[in-house]
C-alpha atoms as a printed R data frame, in Angstrom:
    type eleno elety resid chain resno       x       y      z
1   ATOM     1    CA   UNK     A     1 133.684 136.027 84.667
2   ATOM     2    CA   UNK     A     2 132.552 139.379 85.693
3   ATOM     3    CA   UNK     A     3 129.885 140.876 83.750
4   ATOM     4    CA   UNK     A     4 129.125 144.608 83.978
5   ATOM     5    CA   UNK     A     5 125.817 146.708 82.113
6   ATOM     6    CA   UNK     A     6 125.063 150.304 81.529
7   ATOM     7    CA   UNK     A     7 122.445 151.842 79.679
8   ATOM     8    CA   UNK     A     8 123.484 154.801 77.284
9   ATOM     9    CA   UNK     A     9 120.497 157.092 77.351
10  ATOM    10    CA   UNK     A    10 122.496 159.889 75.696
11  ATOM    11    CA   UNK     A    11 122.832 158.378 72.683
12  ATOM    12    CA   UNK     A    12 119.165 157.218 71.774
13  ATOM    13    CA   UNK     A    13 118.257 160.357 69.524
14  ATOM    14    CA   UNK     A    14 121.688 160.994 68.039
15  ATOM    15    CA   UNK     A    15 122.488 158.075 66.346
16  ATOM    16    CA   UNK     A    16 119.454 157.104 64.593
17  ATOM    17    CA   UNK     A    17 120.090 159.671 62.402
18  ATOM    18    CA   UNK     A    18 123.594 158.843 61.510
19  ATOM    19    CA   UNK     A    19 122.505 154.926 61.333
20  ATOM    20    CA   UNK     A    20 120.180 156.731 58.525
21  ATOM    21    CA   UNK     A    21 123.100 158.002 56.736
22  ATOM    22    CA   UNK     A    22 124.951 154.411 56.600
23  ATOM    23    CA   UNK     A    23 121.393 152.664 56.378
24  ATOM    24    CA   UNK     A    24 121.945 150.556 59.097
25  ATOM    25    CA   UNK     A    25 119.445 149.289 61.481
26  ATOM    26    CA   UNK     A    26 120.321 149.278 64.640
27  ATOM    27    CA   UNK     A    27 119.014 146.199 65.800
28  ATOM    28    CA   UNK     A    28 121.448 144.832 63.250
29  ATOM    29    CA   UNK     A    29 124.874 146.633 64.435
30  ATOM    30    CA   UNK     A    30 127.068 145.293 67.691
31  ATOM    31    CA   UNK     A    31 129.901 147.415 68.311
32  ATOM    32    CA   UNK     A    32 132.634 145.723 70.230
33  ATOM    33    CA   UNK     A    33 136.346 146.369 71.613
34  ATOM    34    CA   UNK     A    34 138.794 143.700 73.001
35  ATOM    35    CA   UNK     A    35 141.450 143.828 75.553
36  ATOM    36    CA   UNK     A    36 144.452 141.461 75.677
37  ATOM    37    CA   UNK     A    37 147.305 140.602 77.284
38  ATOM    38    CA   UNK     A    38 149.695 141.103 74.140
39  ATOM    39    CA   UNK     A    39 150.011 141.717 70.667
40  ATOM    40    CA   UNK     A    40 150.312 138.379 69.203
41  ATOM    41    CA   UNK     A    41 147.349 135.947 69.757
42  ATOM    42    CA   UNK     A    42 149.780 132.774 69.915
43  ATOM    43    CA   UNK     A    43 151.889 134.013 72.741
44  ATOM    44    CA   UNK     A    44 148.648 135.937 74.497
45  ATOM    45    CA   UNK     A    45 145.016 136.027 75.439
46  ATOM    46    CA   UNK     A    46 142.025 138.020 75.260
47  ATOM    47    CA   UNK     A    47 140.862 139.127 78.919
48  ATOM    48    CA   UNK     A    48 138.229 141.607 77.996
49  ATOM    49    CA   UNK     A    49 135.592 142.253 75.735
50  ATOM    50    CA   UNK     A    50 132.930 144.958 75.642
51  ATOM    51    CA   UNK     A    51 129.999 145.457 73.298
52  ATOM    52    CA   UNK     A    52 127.244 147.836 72.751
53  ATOM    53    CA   UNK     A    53 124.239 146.538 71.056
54  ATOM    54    CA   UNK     A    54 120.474 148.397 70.592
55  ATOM    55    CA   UNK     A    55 117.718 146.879 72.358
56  ATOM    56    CA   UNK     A    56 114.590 147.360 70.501
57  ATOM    57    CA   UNK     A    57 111.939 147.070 73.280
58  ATOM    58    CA   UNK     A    58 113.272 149.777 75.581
59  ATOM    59    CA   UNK     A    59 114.917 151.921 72.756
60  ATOM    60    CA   UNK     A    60 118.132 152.453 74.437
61  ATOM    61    CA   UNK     A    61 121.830 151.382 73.830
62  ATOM    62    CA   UNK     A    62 123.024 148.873 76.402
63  ATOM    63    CA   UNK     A    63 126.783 148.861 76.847
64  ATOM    64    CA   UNK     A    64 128.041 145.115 78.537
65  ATOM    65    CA   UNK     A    65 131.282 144.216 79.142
66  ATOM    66    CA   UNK     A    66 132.766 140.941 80.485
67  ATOM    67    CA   UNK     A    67 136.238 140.835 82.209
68  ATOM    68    CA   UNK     A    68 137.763 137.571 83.060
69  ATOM    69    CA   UNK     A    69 138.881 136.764 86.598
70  ATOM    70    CA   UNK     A    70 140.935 134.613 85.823
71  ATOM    71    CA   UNK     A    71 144.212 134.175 83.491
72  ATOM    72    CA   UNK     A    72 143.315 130.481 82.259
73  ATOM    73    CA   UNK     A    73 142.031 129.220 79.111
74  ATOM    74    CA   UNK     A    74 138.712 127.610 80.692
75  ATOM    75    CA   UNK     A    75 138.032 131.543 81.218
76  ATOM    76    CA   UNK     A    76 138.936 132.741 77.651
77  ATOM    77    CA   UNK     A    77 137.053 129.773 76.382
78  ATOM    78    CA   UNK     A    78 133.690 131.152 78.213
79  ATOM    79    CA   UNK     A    79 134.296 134.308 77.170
80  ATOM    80    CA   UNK     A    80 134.762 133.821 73.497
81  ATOM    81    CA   UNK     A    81 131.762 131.753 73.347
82  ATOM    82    CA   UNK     A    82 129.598 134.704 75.279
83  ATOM    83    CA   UNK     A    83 131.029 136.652 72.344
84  ATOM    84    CA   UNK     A    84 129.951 134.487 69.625
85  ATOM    85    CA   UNK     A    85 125.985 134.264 71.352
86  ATOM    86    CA   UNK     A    86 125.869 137.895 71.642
87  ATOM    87    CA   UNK     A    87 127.420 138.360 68.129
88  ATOM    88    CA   UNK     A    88 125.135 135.549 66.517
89  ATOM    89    CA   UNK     A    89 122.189 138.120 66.092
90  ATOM    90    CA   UNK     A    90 123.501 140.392 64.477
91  ATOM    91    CA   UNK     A    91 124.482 141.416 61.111
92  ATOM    92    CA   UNK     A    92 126.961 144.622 60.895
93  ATOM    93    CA   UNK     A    93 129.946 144.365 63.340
94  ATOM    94    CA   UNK     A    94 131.705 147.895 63.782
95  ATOM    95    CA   UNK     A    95 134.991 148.616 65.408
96  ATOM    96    CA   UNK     A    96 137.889 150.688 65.497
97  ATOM    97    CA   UNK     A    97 140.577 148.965 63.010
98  ATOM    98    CA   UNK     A    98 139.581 145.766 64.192
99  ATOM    99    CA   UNK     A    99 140.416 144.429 60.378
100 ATOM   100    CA   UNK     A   100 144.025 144.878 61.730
101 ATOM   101    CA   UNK     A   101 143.862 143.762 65.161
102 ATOM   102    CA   UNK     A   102 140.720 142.496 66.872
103 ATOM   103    CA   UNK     A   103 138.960 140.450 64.643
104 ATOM   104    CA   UNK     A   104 142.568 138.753 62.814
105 ATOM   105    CA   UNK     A   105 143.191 138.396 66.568
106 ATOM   106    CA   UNK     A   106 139.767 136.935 67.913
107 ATOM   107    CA   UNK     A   107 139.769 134.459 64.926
108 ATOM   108    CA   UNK     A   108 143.106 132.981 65.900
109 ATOM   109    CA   UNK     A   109 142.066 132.256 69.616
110 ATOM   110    CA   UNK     A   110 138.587 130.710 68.126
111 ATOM   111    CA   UNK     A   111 140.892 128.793 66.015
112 ATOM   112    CA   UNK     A   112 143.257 127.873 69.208
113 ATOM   113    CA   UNK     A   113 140.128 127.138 71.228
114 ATOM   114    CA   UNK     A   114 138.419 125.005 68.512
115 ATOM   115    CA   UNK     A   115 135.246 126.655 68.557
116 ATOM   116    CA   UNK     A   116 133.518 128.317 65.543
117 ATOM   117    CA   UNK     A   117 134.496 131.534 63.712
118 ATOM   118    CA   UNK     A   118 131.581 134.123 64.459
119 ATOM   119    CA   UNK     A   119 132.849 136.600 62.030
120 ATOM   120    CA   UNK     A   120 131.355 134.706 58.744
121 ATOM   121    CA   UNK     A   121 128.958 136.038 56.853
122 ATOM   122    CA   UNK     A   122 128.888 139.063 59.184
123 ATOM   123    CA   UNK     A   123 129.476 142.671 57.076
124 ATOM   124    CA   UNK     A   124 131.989 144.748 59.057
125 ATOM   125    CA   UNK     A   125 132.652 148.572 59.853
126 ATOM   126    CA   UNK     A   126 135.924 149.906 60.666
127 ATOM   127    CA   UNK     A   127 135.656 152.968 61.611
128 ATOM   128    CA   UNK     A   128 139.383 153.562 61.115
129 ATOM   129    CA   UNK     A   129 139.619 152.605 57.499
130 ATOM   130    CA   UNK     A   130 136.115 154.632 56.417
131 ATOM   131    CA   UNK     A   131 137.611 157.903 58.146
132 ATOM   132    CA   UNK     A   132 140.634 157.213 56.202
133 ATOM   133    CA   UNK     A   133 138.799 157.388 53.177
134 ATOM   134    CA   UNK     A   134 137.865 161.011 53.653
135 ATOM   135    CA   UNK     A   135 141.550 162.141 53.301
136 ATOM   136    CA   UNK     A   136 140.163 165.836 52.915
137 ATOM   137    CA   UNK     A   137 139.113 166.198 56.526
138 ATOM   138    CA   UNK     A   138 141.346 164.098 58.598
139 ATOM   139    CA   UNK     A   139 144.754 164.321 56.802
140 ATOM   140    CA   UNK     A   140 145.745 167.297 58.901
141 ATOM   141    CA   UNK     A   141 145.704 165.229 61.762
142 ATOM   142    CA   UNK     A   142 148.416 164.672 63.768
143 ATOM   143    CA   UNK     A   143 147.831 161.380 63.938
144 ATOM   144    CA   UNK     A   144 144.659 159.002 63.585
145 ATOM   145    CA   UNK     A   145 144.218 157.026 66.961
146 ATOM   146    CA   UNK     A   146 140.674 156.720 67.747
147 ATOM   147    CA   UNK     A   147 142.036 159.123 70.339
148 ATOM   148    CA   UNK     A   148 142.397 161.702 67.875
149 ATOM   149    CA   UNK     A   149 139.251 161.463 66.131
150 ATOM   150    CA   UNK     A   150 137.659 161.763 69.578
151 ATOM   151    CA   UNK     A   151 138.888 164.702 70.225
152 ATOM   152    CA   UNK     A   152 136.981 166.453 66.781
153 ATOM   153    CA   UNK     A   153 134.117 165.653 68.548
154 ATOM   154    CA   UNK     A   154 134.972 166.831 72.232
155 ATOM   155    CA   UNK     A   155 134.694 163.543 73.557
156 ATOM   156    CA   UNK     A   156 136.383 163.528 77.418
157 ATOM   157    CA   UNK     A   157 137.979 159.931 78.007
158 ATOM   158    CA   UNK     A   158 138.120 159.222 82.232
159 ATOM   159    CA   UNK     A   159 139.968 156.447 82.070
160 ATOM   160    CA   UNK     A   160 143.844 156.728 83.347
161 ATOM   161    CA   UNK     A   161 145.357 153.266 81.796
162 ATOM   162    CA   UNK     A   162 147.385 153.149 79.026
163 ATOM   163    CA   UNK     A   163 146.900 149.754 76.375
164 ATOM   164    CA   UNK     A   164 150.615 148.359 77.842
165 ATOM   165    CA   UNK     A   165 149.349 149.362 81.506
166 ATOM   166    CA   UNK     A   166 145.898 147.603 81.145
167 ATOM   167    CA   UNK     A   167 148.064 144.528 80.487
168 ATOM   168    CA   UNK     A   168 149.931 144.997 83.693
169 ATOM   169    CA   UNK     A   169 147.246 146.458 85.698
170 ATOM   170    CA   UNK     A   170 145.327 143.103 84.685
171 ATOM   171    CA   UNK     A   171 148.021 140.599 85.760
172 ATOM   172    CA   UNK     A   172 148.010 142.271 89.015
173 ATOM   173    CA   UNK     A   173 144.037 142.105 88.906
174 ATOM   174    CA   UNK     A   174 144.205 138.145 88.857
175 ATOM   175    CA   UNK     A   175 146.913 138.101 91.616
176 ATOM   176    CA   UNK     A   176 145.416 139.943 93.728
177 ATOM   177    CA   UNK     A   177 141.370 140.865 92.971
178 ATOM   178    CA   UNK     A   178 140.433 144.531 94.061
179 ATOM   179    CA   UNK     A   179 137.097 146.737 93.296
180 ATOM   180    CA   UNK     A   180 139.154 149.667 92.418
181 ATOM   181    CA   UNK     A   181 141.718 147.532 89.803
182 ATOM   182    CA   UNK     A   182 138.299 146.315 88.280
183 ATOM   183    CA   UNK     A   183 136.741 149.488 87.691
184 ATOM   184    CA   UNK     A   184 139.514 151.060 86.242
185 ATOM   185    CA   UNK     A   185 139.869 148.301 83.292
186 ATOM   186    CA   UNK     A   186 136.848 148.473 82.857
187 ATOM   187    CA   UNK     A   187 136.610 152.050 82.556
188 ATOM   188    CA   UNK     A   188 139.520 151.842 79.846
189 ATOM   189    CA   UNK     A   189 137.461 149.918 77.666
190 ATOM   190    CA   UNK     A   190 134.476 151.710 78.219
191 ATOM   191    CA   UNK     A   191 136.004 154.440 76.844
192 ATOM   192    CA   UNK     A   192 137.204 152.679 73.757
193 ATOM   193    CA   UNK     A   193 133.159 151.593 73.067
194 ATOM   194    CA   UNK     A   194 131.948 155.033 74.026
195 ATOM   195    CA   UNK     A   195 134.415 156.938 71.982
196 ATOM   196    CA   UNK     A   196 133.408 154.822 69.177
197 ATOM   197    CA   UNK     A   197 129.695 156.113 69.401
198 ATOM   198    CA   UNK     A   198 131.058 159.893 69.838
199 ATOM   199    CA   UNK     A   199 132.693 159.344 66.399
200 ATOM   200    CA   UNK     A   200 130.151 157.620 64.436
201 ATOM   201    CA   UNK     A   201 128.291 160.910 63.577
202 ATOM   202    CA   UNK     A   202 131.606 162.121 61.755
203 ATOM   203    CA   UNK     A   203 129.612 159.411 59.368
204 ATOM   204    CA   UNK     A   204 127.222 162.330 58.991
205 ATOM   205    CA   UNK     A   205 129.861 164.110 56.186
206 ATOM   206    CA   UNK     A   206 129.010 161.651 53.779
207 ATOM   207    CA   UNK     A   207 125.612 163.350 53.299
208 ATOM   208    CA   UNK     A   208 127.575 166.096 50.960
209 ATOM   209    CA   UNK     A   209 128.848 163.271 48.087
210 ATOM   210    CA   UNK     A   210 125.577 161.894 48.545
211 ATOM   211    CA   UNK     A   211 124.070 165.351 47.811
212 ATOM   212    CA   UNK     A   212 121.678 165.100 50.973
213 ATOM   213    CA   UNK     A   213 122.264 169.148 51.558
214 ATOM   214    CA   UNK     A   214 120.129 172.138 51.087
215 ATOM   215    CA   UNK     A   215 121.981 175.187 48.910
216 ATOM   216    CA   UNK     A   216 120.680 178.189 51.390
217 ATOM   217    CA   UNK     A   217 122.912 181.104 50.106
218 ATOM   218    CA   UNK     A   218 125.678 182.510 47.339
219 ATOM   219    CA   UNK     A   219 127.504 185.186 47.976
220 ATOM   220    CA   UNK     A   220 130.320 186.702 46.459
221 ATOM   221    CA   UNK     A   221 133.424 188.182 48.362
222 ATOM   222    CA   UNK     A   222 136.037 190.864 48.081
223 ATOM   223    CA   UNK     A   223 139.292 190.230 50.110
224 ATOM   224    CA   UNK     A   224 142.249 192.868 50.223
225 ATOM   225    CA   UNK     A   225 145.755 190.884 50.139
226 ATOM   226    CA   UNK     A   226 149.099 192.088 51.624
227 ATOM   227    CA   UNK     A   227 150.000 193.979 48.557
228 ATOM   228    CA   UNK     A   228 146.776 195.671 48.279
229 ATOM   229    CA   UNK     A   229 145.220 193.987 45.805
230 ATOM   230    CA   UNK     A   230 141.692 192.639 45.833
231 ATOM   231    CA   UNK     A   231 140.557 189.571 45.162
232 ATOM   232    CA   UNK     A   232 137.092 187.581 45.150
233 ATOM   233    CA   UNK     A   233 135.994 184.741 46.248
234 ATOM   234    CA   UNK     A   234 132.439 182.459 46.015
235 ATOM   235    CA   UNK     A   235 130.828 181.671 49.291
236 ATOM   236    CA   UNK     A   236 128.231 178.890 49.247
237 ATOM   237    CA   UNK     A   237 126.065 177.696 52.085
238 ATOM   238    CA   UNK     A   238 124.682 174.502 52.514
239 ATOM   239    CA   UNK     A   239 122.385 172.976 55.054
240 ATOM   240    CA   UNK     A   240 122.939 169.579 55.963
241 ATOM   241    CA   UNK     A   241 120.082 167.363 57.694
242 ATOM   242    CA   UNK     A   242 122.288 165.330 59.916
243 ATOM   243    CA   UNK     A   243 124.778 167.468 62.070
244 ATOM   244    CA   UNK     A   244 128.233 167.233 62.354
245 ATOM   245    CA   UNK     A   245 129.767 167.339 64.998
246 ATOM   246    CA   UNK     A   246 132.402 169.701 66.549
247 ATOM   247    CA   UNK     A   247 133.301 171.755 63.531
248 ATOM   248    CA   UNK     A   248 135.565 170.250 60.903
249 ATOM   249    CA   UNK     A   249 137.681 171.862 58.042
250 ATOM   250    CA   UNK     A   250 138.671 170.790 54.275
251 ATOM   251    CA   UNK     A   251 141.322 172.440 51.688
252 ATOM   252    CA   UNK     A   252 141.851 170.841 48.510
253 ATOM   253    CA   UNK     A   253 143.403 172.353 45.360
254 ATOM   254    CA   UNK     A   254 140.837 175.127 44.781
255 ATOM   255    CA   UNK     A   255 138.833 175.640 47.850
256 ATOM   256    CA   UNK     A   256 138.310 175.253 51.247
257 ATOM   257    CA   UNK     A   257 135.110 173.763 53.353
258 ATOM   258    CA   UNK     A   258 134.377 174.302 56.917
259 ATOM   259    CA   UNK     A   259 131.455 172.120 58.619
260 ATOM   260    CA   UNK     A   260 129.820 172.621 61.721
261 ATOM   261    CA   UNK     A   261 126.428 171.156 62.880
262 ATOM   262    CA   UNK     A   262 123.651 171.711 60.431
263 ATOM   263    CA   UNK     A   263 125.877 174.295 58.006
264 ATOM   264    CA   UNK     A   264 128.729 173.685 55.171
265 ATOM   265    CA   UNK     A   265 130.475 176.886 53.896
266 ATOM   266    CA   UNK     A   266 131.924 176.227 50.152
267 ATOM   267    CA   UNK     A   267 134.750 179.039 49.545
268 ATOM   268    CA   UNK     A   268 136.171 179.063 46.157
269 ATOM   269    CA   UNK     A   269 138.346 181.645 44.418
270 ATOM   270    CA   UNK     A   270 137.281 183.429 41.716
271 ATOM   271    CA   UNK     A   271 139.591 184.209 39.094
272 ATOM   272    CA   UNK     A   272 139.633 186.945 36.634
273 ATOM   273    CA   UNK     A   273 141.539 187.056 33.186
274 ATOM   274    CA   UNK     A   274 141.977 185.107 29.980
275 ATOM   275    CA   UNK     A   275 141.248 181.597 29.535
276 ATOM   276    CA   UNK     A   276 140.675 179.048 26.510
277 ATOM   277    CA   UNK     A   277 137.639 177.036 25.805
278 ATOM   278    CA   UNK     A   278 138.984 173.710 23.896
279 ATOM   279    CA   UNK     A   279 136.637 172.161 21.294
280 ATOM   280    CA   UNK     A   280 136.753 168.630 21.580
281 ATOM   281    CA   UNK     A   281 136.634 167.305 17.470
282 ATOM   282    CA   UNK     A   282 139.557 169.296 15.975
283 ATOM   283    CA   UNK     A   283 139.566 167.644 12.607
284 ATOM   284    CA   UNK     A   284 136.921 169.443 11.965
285 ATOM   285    CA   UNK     A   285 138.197 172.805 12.843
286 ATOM   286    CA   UNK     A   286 140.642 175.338 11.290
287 ATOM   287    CA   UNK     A   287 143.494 177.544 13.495
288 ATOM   288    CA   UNK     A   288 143.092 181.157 12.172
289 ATOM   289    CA   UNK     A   289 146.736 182.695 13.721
290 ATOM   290    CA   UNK     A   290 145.964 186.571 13.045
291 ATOM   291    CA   UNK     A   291 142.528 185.974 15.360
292 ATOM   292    CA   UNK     A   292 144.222 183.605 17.352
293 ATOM   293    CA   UNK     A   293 141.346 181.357 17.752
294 ATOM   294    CA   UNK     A   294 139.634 178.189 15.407
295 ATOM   295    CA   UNK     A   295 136.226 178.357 13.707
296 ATOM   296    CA   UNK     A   296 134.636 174.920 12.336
297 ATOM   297    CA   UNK     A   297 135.231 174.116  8.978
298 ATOM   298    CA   UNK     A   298 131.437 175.773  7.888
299 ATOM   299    CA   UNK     A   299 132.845 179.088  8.663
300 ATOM   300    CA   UNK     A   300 136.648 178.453  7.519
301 ATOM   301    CA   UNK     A   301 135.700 177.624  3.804
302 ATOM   302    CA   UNK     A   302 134.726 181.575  3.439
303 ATOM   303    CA   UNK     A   303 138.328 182.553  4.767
304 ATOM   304    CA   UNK     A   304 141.276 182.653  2.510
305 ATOM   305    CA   UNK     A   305 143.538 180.146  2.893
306 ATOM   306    CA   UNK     A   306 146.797 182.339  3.669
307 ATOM   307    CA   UNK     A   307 144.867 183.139  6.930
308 ATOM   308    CA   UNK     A   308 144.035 179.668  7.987
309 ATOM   309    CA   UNK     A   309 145.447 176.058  9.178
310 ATOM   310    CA   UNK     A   310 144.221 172.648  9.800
311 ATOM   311    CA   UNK     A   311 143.928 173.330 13.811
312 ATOM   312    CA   UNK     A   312 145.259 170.566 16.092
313 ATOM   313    CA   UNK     A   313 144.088 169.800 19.598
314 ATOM   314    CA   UNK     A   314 146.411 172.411 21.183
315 ATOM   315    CA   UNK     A   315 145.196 175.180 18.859
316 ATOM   316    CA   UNK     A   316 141.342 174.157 18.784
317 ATOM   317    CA   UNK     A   317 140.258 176.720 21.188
318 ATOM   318    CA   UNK     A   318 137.938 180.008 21.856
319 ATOM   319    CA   UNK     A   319 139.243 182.900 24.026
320 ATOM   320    CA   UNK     A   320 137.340 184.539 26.602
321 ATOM   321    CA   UNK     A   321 137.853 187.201 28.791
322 ATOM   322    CA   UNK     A   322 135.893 187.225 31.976
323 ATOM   323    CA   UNK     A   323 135.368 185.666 35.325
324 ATOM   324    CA   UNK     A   324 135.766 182.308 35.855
325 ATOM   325    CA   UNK     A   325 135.349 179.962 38.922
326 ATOM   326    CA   UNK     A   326 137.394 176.347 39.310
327 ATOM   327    CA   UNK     A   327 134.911 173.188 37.673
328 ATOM   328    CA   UNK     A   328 135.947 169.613 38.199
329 ATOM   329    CA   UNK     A   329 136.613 167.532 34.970
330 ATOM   330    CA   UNK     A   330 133.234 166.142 35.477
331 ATOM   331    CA   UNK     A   331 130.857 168.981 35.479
332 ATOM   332    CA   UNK     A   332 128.488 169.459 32.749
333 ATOM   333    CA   UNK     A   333 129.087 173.071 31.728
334 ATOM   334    CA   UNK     A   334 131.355 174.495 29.237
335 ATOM   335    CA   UNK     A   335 135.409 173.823 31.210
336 ATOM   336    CA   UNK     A   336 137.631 176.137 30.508
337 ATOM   337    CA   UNK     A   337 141.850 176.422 30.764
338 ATOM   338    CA   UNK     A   338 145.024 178.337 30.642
339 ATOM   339    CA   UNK     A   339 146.525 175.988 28.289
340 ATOM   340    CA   UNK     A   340 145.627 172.350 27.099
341 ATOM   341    CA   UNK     A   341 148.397 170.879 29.319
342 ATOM   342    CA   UNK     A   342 147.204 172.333 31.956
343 ATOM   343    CA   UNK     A   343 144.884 169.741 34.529
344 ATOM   344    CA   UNK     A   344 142.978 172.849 36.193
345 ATOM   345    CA   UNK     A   345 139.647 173.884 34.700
346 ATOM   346    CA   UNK     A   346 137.170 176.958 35.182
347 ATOM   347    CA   UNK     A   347 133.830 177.163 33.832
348 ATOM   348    CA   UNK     A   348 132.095 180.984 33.866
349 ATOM   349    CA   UNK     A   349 130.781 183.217 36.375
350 ATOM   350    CA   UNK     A   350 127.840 183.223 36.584
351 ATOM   351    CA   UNK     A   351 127.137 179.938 35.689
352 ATOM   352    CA   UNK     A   352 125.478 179.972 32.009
353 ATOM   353    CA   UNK     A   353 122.779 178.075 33.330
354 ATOM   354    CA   UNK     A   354 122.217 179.981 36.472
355 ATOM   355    CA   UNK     A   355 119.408 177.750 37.823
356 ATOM   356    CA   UNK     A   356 119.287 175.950 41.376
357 ATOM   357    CA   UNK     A   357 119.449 172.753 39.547
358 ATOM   358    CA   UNK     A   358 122.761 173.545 37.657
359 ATOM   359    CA   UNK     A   359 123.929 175.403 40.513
360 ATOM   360    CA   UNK     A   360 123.420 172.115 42.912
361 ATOM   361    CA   UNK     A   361 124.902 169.754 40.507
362 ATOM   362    CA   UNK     A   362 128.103 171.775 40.231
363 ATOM   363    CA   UNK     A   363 127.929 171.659 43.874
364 ATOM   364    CA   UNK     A   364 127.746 168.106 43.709
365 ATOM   365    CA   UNK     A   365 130.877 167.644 41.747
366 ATOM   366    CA   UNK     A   366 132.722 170.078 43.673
367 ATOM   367    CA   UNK     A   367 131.965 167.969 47.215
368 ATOM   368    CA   UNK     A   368 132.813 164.392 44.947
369 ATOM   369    CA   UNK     A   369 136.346 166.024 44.072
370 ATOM   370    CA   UNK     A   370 136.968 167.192 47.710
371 ATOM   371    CA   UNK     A   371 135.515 164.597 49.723
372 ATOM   372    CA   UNK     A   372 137.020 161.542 48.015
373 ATOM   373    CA   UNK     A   373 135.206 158.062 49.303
374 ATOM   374    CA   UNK     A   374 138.243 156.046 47.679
């Protein structure tokens, strides 16, 4: 079994501060990556694995792979139990969509091999799955191979194999041994464990749920359309502690957000017009048609009763006239709509309670809605 070690020195000050974000330790996390000789793990074998582990008394990320010379069990065995030692210190495993391949896979050749299961009691990261779960971001994507999400953060793969030519390239490896055949799967996977590491600080977006962000400016814009009419739009800025990587881009509904490095940009329209503020307790209201708006029962009592009617919930409302800016459900300040069957609500601009601390908890709800961690 060939064993091969590199040091990653350019990844000692980035991902500390993304292993923040997750609160991870890195002396608890082994990343790892297998190659195999087919899809199934009862009609194939694993022939590679690499890992990439922290090593607290130099500081530095060590990236070790072992390849196996040759295509026999006794090999597989001795590399499935190098796995499990290297495996048995830590705590958080992280991959990409190993719930679906590697680890299902890995546990059936433990299982063929008779040797113990090193995936119990061992938490788990896919990176595949946890992207997924920021639909906002990646859903534009053409498609979500780790590939893909390497490519948002300019990561340049070297190696020239394919996954179906690594499994010929390897056959003709055991046949026939050559430094050049070697370097090249190995290369393959080292790719696969060092594009994992280029991706992790994508992690870094789920600072803006978590409301670890700085509000730095609002602005207000004017924007002239095709048919020469203007519209406005709300422009916040945010400063994030932990960068992002590459720059990144969000629509949802009612907005759009761009990230890039240390800065989030918010844009929201603003929207201009007539809109309904619902009271909640409509028993206790009455619907007074001539004003077109209810008044609590305190007030009603002093109007004649020609003018007035029990309200219901789709008459229990307030007009305003004004500017208004979108407000998920779950904001605190007054929501208003164009109509009660209507989902979409607006809340006025300015905010009533124009302080930072409103202004950063609407914020807040605005990044939960767009940044769903489902």
């Amino acid at each position: 079994m060939i064993t091969n070690v590199r040091i990653l020195h350019q990844f000692s000050t980035v991902l500390p501060v993304t292993f923040s974000v997750l609160n991870y330790e890195p002396k608890d996390v082994l990343f790892f990556d297998i190659e195999t000789t087919g899809l199934s793990p009862k009609t194939s074998h694993v022939f590679l694995i690499g890992l990439i582990s922290f090593q607290p008394d130099t500081k530095e990320w060590q990236l070790i792979q072992f390849l196996q010379e040759q295509d026999n069990e006794e090999e597989e065995r001795a590399l499935l139990e190098t796995f499990s030692a290297f495996a048995k210190s830590r705590t958080q495993l992280i991959h990409f969509n190993g719930s679906s391949f590697d680890i299902p896979y890995l546990v059936s050749r433990y299982e063929k091999h008779q040797l113990p299961n090193p995936f119990s009691h061992k938490s788990s990261l896919d990176l595949y799955r946890e992207f997924l779960r920021m639909p906002a971001f990646f859903r534009q994507m053409p498609n979500h191979t780790q590939k893909a999400f390497e490519e948002l953060t300019s990561y340049t793969r070297k190696d020239l194999l394919s996954g179906k030519e690594m499994i010929k390239f390897y056959h003709s490896y055991t046949k026939s041994p050559s430094k050049e055949k070697e370097d090249l799967l190995l290369q393959h996977n080292y790719d696969d464990l060092v594009g994992m590491l280029s991706v992790l600080p994508l992690f870094n977006l789920r600072q803006l749920p978590k409301g670890q962000w700085e509000l730095t400016h609002v602005e207000e814009l004017k924007k002239q359309e095709a048919d020469q009419t203007i519209t406005k739009e709300l422009l916040f800025t945010l400063t994030i502690p932990a960068p992002i990587p590459g720059q990144l881009s969000a629509s949802f509904p009612f907005g759009y957000i761009t990230a890039s490095w240390h800065t989030v940009k918010i844009k929201l329209p603003l929207y201009e017009g007539t809109l309904k503020f619902y009271y909640p307790d409509y028993k206790n209201y009455y619907y007074l048609p001539l004003e077109d708006e209810a008044v609590h029962k305190s007030v009603a009592v002093y109007i004649d009763a020609q003018h007035r009617q029990k309200a219901t919930a789709s008459t229990c409302y307030k007009k305003y006239n004004g500017i208004f800016v979108y407000a998920p459900q779950t904001c605190t300040l007054p929501l208003l709509k164009e109509d009660i069957r209507t989902k979409e609500c607006y809340t006025f601009w300015p905010l009533q309670n124009s302080s930072l601390t409103m202004q950063k908890s609407y914020i807040q709800e605005i990044l939960k809605t767009a940044i769903t961690l489902s």
